[in-house]
PLY file of the C-alpha trace (Angstrom):
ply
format ascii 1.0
element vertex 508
property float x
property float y
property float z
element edge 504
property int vertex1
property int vertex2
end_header
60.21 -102.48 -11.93
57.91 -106.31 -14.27
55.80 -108.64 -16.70
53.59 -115.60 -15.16
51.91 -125.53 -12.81
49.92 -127.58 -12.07
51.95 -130.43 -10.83
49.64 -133.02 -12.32
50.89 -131.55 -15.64
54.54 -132.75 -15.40
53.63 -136.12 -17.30
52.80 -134.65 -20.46
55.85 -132.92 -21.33
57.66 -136.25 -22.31
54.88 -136.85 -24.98
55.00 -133.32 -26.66
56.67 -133.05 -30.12
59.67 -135.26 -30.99
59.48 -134.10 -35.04
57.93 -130.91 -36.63
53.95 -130.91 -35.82
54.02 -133.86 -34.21
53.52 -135.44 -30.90
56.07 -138.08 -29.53
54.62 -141.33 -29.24
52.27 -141.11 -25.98
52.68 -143.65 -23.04
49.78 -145.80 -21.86
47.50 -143.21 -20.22
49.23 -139.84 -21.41
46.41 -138.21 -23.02
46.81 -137.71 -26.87
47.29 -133.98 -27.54
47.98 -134.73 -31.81
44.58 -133.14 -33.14
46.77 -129.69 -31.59
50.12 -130.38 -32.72
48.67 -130.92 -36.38
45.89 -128.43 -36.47
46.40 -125.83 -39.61
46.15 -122.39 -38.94
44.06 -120.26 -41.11
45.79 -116.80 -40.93
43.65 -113.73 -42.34
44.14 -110.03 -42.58
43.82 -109.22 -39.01
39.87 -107.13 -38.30
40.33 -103.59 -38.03
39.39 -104.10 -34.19
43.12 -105.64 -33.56
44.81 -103.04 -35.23
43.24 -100.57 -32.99
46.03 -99.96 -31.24
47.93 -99.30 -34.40
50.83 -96.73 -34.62
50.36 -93.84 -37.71
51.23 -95.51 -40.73
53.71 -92.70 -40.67
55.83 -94.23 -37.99
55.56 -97.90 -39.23
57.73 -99.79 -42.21
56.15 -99.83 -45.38
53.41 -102.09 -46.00
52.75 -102.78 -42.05
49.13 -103.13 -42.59
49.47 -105.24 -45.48
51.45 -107.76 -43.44
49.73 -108.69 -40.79
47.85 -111.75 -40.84
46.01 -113.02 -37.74
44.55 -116.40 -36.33
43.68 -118.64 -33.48
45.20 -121.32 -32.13
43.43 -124.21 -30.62
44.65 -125.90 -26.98
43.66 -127.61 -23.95
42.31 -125.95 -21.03
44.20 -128.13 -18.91
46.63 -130.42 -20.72
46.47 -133.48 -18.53
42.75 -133.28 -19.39
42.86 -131.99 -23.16
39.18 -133.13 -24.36
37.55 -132.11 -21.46
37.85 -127.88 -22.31
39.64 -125.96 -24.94
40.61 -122.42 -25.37
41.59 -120.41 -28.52
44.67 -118.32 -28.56
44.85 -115.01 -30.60
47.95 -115.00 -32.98
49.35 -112.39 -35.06
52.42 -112.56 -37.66
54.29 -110.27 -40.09
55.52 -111.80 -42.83
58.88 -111.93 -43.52
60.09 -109.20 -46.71
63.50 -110.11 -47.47
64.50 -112.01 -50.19
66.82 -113.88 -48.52
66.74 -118.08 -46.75
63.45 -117.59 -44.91
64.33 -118.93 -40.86
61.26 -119.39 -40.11
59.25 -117.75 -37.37
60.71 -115.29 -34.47
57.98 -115.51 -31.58
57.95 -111.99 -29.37
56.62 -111.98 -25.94
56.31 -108.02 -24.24
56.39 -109.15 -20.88
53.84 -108.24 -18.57
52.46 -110.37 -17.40
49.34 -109.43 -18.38
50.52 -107.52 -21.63
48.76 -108.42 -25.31
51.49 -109.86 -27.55
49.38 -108.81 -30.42
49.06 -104.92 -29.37
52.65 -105.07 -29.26
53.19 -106.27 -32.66
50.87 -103.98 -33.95
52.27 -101.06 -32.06
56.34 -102.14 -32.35
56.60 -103.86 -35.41
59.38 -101.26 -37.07
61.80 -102.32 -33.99
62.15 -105.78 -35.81
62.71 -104.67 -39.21
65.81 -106.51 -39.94
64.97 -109.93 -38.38
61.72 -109.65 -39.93
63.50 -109.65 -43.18
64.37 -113.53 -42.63
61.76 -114.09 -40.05
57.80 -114.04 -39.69
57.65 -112.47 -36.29
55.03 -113.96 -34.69
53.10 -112.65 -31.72
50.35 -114.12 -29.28
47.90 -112.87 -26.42
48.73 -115.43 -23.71
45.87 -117.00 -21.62
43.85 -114.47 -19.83
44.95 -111.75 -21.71
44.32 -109.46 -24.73
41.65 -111.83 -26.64
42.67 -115.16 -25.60
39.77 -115.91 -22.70
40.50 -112.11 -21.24
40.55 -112.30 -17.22
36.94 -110.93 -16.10
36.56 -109.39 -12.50
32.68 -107.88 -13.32
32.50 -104.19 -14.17
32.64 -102.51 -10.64
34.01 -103.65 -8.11
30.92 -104.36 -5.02
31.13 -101.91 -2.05
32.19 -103.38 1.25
32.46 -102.43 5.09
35.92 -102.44 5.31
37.71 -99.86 3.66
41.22 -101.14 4.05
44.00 -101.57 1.61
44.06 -105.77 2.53
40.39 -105.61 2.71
39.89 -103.88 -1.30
42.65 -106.83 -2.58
40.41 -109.51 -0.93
37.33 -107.78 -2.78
38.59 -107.63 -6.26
40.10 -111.17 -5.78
36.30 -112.46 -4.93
35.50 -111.12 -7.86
37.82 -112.41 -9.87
36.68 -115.68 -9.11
33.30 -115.03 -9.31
33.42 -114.19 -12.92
36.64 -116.44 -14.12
37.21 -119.08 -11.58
36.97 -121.75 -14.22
40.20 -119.81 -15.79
42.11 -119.18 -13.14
43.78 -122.20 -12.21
45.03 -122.79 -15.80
46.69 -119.48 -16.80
50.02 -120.31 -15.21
53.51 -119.55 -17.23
53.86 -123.24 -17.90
50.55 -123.95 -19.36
51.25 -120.70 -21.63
54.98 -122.56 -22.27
53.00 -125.67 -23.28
51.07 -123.20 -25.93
54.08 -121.79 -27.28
54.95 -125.47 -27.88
51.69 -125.85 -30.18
52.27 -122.62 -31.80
55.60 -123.96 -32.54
54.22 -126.86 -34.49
50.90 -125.01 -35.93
54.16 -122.86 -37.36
55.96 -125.85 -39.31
59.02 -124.99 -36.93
61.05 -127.96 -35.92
62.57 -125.54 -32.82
61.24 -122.53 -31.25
63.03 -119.22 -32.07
62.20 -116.21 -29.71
62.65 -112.83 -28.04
61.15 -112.29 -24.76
61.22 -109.32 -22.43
61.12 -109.00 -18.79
58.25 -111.58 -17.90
58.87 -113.10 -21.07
62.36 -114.23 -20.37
60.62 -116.18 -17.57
58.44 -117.81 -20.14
61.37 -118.40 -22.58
63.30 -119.84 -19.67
60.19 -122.40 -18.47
59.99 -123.37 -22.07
63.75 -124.45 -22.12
63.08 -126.49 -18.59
60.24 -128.23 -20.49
61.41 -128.66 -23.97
64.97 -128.77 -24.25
65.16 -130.59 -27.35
63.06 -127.86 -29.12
64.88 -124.57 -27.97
66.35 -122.90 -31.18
67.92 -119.64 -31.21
66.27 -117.86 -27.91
67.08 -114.31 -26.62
66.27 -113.47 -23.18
66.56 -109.21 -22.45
65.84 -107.44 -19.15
65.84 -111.47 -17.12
63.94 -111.91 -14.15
65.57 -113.45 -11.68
64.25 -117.18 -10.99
66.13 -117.42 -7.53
64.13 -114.44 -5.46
60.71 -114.48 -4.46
57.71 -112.18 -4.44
58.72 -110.49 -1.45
62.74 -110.49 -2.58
61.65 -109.59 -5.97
59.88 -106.46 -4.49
62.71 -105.26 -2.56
65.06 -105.55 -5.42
62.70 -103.71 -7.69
62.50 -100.74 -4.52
65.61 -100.68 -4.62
66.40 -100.59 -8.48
63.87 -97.53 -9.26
65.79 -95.59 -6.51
69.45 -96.10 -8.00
68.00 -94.95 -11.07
66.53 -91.94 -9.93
69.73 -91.27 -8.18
71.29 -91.69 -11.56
68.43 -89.06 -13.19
69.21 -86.61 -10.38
72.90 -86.79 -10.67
72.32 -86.03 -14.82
70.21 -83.47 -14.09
72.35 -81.76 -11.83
75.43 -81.66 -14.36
72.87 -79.57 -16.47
71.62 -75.75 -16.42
68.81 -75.13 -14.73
68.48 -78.59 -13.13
64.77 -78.20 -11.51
65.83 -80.19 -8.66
69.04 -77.42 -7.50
72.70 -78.10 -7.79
73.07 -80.22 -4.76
72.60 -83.89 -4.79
71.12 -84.50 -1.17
69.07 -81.46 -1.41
68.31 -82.92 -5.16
66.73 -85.85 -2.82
64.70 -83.65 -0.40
63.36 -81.62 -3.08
61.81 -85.07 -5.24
60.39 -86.60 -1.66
58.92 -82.96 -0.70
56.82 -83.03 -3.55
55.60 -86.30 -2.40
54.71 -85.02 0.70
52.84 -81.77 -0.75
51.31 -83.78 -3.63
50.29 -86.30 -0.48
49.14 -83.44 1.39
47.56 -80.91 -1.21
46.76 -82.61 -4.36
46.30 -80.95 -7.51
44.47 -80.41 -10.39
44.74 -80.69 -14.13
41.97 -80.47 -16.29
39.64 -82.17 -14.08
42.20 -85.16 -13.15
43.54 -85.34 -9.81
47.75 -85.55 -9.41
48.65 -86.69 -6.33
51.61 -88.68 -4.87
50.46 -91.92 -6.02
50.72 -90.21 -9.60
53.83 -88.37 -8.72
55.39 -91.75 -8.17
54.19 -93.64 -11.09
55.55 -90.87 -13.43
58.91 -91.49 -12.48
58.65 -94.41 -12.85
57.84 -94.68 -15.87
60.26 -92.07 -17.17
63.32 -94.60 -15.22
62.18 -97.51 -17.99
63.95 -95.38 -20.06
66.57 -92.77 -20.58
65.02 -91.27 -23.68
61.92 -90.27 -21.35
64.80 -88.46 -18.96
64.16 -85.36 -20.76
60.35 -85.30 -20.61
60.89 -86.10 -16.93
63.22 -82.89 -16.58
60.87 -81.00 -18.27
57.63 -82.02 -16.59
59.22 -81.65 -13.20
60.21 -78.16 -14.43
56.68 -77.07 -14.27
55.88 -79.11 -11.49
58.36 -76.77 -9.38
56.31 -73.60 -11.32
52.79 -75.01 -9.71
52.03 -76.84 -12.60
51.45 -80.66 -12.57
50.16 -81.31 -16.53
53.49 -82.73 -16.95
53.76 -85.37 -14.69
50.08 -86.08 -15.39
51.16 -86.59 -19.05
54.23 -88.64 -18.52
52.07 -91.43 -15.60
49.44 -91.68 -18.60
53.06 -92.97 -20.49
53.07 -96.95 -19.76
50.48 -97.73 -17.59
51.39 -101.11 -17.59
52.46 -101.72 -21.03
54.55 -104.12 -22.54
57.70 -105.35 -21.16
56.76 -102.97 -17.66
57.37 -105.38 -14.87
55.12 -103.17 -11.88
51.29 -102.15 -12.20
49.38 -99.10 -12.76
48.77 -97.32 -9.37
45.92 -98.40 -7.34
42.25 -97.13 -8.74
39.38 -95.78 -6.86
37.95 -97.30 -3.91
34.96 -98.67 -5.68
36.63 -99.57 -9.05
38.63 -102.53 -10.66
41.94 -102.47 -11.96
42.54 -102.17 -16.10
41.82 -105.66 -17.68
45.67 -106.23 -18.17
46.48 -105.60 -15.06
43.87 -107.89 -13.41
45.59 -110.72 -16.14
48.97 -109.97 -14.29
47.78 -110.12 -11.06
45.61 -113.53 -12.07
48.97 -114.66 -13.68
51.22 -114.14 -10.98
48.92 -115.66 -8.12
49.10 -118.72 -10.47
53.37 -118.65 -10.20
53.64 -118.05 -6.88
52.09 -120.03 -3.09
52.85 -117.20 -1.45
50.11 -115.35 -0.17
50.53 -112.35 2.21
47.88 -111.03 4.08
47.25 -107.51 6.18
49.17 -109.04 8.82
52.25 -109.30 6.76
51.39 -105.27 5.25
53.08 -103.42 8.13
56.98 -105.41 7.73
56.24 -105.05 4.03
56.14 -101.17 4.16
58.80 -100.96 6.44
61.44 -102.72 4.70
60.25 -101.39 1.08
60.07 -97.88 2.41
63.81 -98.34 3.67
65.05 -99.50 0.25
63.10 -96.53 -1.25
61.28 -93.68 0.52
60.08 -93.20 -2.83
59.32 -96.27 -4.38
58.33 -98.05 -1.54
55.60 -97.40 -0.34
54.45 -97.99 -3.97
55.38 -101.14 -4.07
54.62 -102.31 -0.85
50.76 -102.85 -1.54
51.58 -105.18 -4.54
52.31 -107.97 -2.29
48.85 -108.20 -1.25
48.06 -108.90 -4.43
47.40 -112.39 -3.82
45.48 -111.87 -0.59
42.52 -113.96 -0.88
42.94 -115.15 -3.89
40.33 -117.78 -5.20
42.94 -120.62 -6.47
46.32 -121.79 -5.30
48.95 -121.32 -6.52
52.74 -122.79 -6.87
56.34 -122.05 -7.99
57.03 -124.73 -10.75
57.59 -121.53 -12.90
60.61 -120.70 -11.30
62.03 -123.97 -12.39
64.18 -123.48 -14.89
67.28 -126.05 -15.24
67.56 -126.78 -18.90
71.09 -128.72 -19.33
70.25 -130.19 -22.26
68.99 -127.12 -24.35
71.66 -125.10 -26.32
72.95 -122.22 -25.12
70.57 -118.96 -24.72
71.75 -115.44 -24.94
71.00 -112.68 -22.19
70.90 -109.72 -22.10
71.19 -107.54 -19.05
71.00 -103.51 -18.68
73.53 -102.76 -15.95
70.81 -99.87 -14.18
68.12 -101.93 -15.21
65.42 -100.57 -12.26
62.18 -103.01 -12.81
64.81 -106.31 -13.73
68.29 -105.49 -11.55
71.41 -106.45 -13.55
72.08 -109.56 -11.09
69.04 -111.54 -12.10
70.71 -112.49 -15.64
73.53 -114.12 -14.00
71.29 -116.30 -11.50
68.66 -117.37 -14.81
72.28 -118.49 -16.39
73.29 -120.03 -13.65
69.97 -121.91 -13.43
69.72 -122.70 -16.52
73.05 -124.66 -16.62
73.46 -124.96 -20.11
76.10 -122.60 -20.85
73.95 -119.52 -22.09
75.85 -116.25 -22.20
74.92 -112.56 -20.82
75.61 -109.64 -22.81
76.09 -106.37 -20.73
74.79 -103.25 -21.69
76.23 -100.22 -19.35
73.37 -98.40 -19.30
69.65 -97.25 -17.95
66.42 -98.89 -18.74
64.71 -101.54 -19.63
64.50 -103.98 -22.90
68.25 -103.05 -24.08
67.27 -104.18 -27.41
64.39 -101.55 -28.01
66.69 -98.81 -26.53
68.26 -98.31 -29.62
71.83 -98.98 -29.22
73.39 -100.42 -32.28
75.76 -102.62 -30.29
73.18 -104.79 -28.25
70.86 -105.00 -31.75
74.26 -106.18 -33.48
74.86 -109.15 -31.57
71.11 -110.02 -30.86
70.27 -110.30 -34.19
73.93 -112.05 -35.40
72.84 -114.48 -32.92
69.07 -114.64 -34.08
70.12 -114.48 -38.08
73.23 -116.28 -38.05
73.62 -118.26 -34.70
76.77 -116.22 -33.49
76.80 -116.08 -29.74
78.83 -112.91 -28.78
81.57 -114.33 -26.09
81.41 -114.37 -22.61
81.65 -110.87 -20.73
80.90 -109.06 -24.04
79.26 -105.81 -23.00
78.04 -102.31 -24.86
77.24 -99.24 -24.02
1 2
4 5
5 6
6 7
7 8
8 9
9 10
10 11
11 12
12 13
13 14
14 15
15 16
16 17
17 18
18 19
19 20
20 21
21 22
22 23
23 24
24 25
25 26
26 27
27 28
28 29
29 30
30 31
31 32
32 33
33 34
34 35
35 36
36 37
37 38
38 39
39 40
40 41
41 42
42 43
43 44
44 45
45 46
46 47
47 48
48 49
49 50
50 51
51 52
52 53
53 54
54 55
55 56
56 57
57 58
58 59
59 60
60 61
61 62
62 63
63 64
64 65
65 66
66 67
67 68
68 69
69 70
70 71
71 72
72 73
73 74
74 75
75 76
76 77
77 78
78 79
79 80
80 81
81 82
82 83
83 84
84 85
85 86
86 87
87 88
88 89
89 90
90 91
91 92
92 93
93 94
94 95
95 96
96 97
97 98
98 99
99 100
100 101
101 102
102 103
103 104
104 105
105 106
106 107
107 108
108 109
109 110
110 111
111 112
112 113
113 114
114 115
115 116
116 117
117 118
118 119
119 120
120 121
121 122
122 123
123 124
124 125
125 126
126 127
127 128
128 129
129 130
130 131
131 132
132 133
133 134
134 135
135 136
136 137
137 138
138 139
139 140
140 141
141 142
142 143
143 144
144 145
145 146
146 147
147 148
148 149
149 150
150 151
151 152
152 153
153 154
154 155
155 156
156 157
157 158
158 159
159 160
160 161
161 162
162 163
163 164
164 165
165 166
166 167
167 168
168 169
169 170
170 171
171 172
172 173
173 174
174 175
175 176
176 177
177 178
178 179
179 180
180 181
181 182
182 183
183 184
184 185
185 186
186 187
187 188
188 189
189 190
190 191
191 192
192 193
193 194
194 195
195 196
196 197
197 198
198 199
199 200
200 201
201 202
202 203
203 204
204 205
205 206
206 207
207 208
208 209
209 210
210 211
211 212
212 213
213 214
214 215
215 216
216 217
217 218
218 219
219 220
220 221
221 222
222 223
223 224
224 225
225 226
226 227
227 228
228 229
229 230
230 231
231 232
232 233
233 234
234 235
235 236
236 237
237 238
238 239
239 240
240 241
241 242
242 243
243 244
244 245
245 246
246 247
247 248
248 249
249 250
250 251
251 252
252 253
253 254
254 255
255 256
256 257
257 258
258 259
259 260
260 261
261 262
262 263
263 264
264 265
265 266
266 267
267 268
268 269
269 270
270 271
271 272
272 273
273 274
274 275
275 276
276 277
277 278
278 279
279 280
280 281
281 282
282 283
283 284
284 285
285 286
286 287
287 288
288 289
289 290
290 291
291 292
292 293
293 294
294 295
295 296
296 297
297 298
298 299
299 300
300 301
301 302
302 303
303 304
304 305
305 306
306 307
307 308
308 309
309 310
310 311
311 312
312 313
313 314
314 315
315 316
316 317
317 318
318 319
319 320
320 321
321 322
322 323
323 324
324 325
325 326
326 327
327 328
328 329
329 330
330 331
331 332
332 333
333 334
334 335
335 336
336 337
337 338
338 339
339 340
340 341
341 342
342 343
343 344
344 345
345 346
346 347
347 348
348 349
349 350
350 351
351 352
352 353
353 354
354 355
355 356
356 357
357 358
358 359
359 360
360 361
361 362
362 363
363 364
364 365
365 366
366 367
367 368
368 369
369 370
370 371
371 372
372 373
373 374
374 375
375 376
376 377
377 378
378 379
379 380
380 381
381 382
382 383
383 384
384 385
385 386
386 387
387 388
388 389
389 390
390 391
391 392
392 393
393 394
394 395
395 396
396 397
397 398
398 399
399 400
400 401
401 402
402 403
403 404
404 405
405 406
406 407
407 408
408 409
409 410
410 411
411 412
412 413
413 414
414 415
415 416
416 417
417 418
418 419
419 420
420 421
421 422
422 423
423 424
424 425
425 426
426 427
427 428
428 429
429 430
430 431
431 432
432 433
433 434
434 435
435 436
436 437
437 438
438 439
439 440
440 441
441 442
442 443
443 444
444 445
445 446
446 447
447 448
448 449
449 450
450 451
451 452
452 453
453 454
454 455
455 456
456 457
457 458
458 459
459 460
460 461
461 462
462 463
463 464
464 465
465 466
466 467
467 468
468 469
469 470
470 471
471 472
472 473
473 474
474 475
475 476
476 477
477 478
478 479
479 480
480 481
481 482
482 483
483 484
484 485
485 486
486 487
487 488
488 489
489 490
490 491
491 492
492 493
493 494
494 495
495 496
496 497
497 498
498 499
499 500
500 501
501 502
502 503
503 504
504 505
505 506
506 507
């Protein structure tokens, strides 16, 4: 319900890499970016404070640990001005196992924005088992997030006067660029396309493979606009849709977590002891009049406080997925019995995790947002010039609240985001047009609720180069982590062999 231009920076792309590692010969003035395109990465068993975030060995293939090797990458601040300021990126990499033609490297991106590429390899490395038999997958925290230059607001957020919604967003942005204003300008999804370009030398790889979810199939798609020539075999699953903007994008998300909870309620109805009754409108009264009581009378588990704003976030977290409808069932179950431990549980599920394309629900009045949410909100600001302010809140609720009662009103404050926010911004990210690259495959989840099924079609028509959508008749988001063995078929025949599936292939 995702989950990333400087204009001045246009000139460079025609001197980035013509041949493996190495820059294209630079015209008078273009500054010389080789000492990055040749630097040599030293990778090293990663410190035990990335792998944190580690899954149980249990549930991870064997030898995980043993694999991962981690490093930073050196690049410009800003790439017009490369010796003025440079930043190191964090890397991470699993070897490939198989004894088979190695392919190279297979870069993953979570989406986000604002997610830690190298959490996610850490935490989903068994869901690439059989590309990372011929591939080193090959992860990265993207600037401002994870441990590449993390996006700092402070540690509390300052008290202020006004206690509106507008006036909070305008506080934490101050902040923001009190403590990181000499990062904010420069943490754009092209300047983190002209990274991947680096890593794709610093790798030995003549092209770019990849894999990119949600936000990152805008990043895969900006890297195609910029280098065409260097686009290998990329997948793009769950697409964002590089024709709508903040405001349409917010709408379409309203209204793509409420088909999917009309899908959940119809499911639930055609089973026993559906907690929501047996009819489907009064299926829809019953999930908005626990809004209203949550709204109303709050409750309390274990010392944590469950309100609407919680109520909401649990579902949607459980409509990423259909594997969480169960849980959701379940946990609504003993919400009906007085009991709120189960939606608690299930809104603790993403909170903003990879490939989730919407934020964590607002925080106290005195306190900041998680770091990785702060790095989406620093990284969208950067791809967009819109900026909405209170004045714009009221027509913002209204129309959101009309595509979802639900969902809404949820979504609704996101767009103030950007209110106040210390450095401009633009939309050269949603420029995608890449004629000249080879074809890219997409894949689109036909109930998709944070990334709506239409979005694939306008990136392909964008793109212009031919790229094909695979359909998968289904619910969630990132079709190829769902498990369905017809979606990992053709992504990874693609990825391992080259074989684009035909147009208007679909599974599910």
């Amino acid at each position: 319900m995702t989950a990333l231009r400087v204009s001045a920076l246009a000139a460079v792309v025609a001197l980035l890499c013509a041949f493996v590692g190495t820059p294209a010969a630079a015209a008078v003035g273009d500054p010389d970016l080789t000492s990055f395109y040749e630097q040599t990465l030293s990778w090293e068993p990663c410190g035990q404070d990335l792998q944190s975030g580690a899954q149980s060995d249990a549930s991870q293939p064997p030898g995980f640990r043993e694999r991962l090797e981690c490093a930073r990458m050196e690049v410009p601040r800003d790439y017009a001005n490369p010796t003025r300021s440079t930043m190191e990126v964090q890397l991470i990499r699993l070897k490939a196992t198989g004894p088979g033609k190695r392919l190279g490297s297979l870069v993953l991106n979570p989406g986000g924005p604002g997610a830690s590429g190298v959490n996610y390899l850490i935490d989903s490395g068994n869901a690439f088992a059989r590309l990372g038999q011929r591939y080193d997958i090959v992860s990265f925290d993207p600037r401002g997030t994870g441990q590449t230059e993390p996006i700092s607001c402070g540690s509390k957020l300052p008290s202020g006067g006004d206690e509106s919604l507008a006036a909070k967003e305008k506080r934490i942005n101050e902040a923001c660029g009190r403590y990181s204003g000499g990062l904010l300008r420069w943490v754009g999804t092209p300047d983190v396309a002209r990274d991947m370009d680096v890593l794709r030398a610093a790798v030995h790889d003549d092209k770019l493979n990849y894999l990119g979810f949600s936000y990152g199939t805008k990043l895969g798609a900006v890297y195609a606009h910029e280098f065409p020539d260097k686009v290998g075999r990329m997948v793009l699953d769950s697409v964002e849709d590089p024709t709508k903007n903040t405001w349409q994008t917010a709408l379409a998300q309203a209204r793509g977590f409420q088909r999917a909870l009309d899908d959940f309620a119809a499911d639930c109805l055609r089973g026993p002891d559906c907690p929501l009754g047996t009819d489907q409108s009064k299926a829809q009264d019953q999930l908005r009049n626990w809004y209203q009581e949550l709204s109303e009378r709050p409750m309390k588990v274990k010392g944590e406080t469950v309100d609407e704003t919680t109520y909401v976030y649990a579902l949607r977290e459980a409509l990423y997925s259909r594997s969480d409808w169960p849980a959701l069932r379940q946990a609504l179950t003993q919400l009906r019995r007085g009991d709120a431990a189960g939606i608690l549980r299930m809104s603790e599920g993403g909170g903003g995790s990879a490939t989730r394309a919407v934020p964590a629900p607002p925080v106290g009045r005195d306190e900041l947002p998680p770091q990785d949410q702060l790095a989406l909100r620093a990284i969208a600001c950067r791809d967009t010039s819109e900026r909405y302010d209170a004045g714009d809140y009221p027509r913002a609720e209204r129309e959101l609240t009309a595509a979802s009662p639900l969902f809404g009103p949820d979504i609704a404050p996101l767009l103030l985001d950007c209110y106040g926010w210390p450095v401009a911004g633009d939309d050269s990210s949603r420029e995608v047009a890449a004629p000249d690259a080879p074809p890219l495959l997409l894949v689109a989840t036909s109930n998709d609720p944070a990334t709506p099924y239409e979005g694939a079609f306008n990136m392909a028509r964008e793109l212009d180069n031919s790229s094909v959508v695979l359909t998968y008749h289904g619910e969630g988001h990132a079709a190829y982590t769902t498990g369905d063995l017809c979606v990992q078929r053709h992504v990874d025949d693609f990825l391992l062999n080259g074989e684009l599936p035909e147009a208007g292939t679909s599974c599910g």
